[in-house]
C-alpha positions as CSV (number, residue, x, y, z in Angstrom):
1,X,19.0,-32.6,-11.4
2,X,15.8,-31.5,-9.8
3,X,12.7,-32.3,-11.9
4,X,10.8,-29.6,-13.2
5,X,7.4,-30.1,-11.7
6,X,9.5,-30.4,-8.4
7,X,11.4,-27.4,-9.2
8,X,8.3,-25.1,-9.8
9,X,6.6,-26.8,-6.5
10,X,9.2,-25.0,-4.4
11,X,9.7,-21.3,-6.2
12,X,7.6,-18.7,-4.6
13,X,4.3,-17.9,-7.0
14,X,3.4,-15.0,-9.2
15,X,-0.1,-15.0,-8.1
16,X,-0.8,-15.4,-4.6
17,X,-4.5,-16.5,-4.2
18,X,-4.0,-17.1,0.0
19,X,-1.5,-16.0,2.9
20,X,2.0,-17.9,2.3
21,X,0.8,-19.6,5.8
22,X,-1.9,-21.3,4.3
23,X,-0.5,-22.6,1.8
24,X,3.2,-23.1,1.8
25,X,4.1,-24.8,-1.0
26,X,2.0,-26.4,-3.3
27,X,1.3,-23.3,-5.8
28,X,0.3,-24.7,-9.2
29,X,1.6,-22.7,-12.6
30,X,-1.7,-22.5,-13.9
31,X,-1.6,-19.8,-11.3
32,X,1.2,-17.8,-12.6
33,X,-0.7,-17.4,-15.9
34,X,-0.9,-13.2,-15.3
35,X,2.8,-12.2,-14.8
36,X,2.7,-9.0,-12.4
37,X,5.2,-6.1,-12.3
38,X,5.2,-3.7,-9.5
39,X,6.7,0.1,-10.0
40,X,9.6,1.0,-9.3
41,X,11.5,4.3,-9.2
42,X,14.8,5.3,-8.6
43,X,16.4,8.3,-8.2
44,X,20.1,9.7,-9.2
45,X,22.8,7.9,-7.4
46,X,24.6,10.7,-4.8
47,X,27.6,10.0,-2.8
48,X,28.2,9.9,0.9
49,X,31.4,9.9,2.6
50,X,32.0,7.7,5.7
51,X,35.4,7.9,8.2
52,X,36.3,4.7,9.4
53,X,37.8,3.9,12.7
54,X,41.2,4.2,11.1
55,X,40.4,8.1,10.1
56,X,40.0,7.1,6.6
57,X,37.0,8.6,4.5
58,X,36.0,5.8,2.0
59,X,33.2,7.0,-0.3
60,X,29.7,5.1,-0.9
61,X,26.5,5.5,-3.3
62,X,23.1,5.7,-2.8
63,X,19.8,5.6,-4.3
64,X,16.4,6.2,-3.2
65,X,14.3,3.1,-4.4
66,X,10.7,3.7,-4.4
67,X,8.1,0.2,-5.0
68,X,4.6,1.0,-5.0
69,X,2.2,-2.9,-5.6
70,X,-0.4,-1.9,-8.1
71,X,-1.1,-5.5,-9.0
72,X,-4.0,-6.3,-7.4
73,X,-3.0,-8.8,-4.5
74,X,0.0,-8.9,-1.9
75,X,3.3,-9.8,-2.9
76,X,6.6,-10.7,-1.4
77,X,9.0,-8.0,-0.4
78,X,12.7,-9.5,-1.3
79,X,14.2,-6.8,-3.5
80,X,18.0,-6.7,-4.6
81,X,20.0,-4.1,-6.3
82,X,22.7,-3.6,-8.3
83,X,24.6,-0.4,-9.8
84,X,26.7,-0.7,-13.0
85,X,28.8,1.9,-14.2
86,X,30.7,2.5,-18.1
87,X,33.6,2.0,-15.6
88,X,35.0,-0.1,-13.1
89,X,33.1,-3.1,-12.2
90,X,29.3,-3.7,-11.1
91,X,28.5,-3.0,-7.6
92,X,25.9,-5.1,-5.5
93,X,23.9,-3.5,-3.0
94,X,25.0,-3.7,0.2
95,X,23.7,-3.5,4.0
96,X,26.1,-0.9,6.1
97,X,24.0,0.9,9.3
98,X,26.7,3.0,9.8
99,X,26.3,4.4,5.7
100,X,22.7,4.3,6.5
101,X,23.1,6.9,9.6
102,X,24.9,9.0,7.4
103,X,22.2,8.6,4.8
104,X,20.0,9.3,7.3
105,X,21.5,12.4,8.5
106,X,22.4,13.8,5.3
107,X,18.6,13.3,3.9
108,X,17.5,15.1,7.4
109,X,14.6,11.4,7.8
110,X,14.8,8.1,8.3
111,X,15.7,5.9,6.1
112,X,15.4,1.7,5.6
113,X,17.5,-0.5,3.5
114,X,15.8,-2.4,0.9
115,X,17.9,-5.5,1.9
116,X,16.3,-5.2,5.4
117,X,13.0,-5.5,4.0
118,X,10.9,-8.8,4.1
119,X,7.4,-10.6,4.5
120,X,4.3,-8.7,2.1
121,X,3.7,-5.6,0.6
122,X,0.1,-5.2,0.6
123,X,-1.9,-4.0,-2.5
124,X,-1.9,-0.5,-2.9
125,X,1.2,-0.2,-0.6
126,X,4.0,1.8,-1.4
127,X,7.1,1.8,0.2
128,X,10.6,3.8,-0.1
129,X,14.0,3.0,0.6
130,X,17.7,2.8,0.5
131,X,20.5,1.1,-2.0
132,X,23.4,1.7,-1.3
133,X,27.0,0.4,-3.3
134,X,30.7,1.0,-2.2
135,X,33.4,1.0,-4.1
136,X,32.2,2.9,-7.1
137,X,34.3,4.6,-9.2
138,X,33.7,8.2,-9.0
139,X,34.6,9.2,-12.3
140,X,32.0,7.3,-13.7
141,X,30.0,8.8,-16.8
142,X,27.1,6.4,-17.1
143,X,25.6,4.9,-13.8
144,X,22.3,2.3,-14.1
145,X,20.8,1.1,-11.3
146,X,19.3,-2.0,-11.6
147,X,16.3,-3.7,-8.9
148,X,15.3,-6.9,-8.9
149,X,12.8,-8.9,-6.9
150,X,9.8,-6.7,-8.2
151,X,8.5,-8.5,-11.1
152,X,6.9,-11.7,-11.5
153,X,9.6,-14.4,-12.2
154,X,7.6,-16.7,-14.3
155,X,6.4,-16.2,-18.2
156,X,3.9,-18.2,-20.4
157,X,4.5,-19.2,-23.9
158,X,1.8,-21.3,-25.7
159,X,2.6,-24.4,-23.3
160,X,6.1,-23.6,-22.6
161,X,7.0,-22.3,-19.3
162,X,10.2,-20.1,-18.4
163,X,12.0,-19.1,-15.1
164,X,14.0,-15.5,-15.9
165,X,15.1,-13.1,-13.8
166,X,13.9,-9.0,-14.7
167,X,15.1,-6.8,-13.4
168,X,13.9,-2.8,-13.3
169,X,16.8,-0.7,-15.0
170,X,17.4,3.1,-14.5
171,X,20.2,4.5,-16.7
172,X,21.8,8.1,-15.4
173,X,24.5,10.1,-17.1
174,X,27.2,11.9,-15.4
175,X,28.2,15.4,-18.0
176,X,30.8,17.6,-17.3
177,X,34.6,17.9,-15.7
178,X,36.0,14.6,-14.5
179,X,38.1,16.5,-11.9
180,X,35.6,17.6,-10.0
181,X,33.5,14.1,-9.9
182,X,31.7,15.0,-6.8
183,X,30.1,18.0,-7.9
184,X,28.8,16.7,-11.3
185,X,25.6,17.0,-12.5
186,X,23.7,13.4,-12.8
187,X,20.4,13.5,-15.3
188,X,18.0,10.4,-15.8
189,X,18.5,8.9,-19.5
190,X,15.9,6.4,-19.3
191,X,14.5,3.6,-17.7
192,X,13.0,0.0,-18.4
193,X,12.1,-3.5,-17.5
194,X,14.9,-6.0,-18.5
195,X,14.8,-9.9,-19.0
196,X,18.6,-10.4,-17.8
197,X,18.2,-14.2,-18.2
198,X,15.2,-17.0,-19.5
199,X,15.5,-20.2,-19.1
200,X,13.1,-22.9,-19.8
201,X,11.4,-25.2,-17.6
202,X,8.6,-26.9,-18.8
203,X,6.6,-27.6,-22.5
């Protein structure tokens, strides 16, 4: 088992006071004492149709995911996604440059994956991009996108420390006919920060 003053020695930091460069690893918690949380925006998941080599269309999602750093310093760019629907089974994002030309050409502008990103986003940045999930099913009624990678990772209590993972959640519904899935209207329901898991590391 790896110690937990070891353990927090190697995890990225919350609050980054120089250039990763300078200072690699040895971030102390008393550092991570102002949890940050950047926004985030998503918009309605919309399919895309892809033909394979085979002549087979297979359909994908997408979502526009929007990150803007409002927190007052640089932070790391590592973001994750994941879609879960009422049915079926949860989707991770995934990286596909042949769904992302279609994106592309469908949305008439480029586009970037947000599993392509990496390095800093500085303060005040804002950047937009691409998640995109295969093998949803299509007569889905509720569809929540959830991003992670854009919140602070650590949380003070008193003198306890914990290590959780939150993750930005966007809940849409899906109204209407199921037999005509593709044409159905999607409307946002809400959205939220959510502590998926908290585990505790120190105090």
């Amino acid at each position: 088992m790896i110690p937990a003053g070891l353990l927090l020695s190697l995890l990225p930091p919350c609050q980054l006071g120089e250039p990763a460069e300078a200072k690699p690893a040895a971030y102390s918690m008393r550092r991570t004492e102002a949890p940050w949380r950047m926004r985030v925006s998503t918009t309605a998941p919309r399919p895309v149709s892809i033909v394979g080599a085979d002549g087979r269309s297979r359909a994908f999602w997408w979502s526009e995911v929007r990150v803007t750093n409002d927190t007052g310093e640089a932070r790391p760019l590592s973001l994750t996604a994941r879609l879960v629907p009422d049915r079926g089974t949860e989707r991770p994002a995934v990286f596909r440059p042949d769904v992302d030309k279609a994106i592309q050409e469908t949305a008439g502008r480029g586009v970037e994956n947000i599993l392509s990103w990496s390095g800093e986003i500085a303060v005040g940045e804002a950047k937009r991009g691409i998640a995109v999930f295969s093998d949803v099913d299509p007569v889905a009624d509720r569809l929540e996108v959830r991003v992670a990678g854009a919140a602070c990772a650590w949380r003070r209590a008193g003198s306890a420390w914990f290590l959780e993972t939150v993750e930005h959640a966007t809940v849409f519904a899906r109204p209407g006919d199921e037999m005509r899935s593709w044409s159905r209207p999607i409307r946002k329901v809400s959205e939220d920060w959510v502590v998926v898991s908290s585990k505790k590391v120190r105090g």
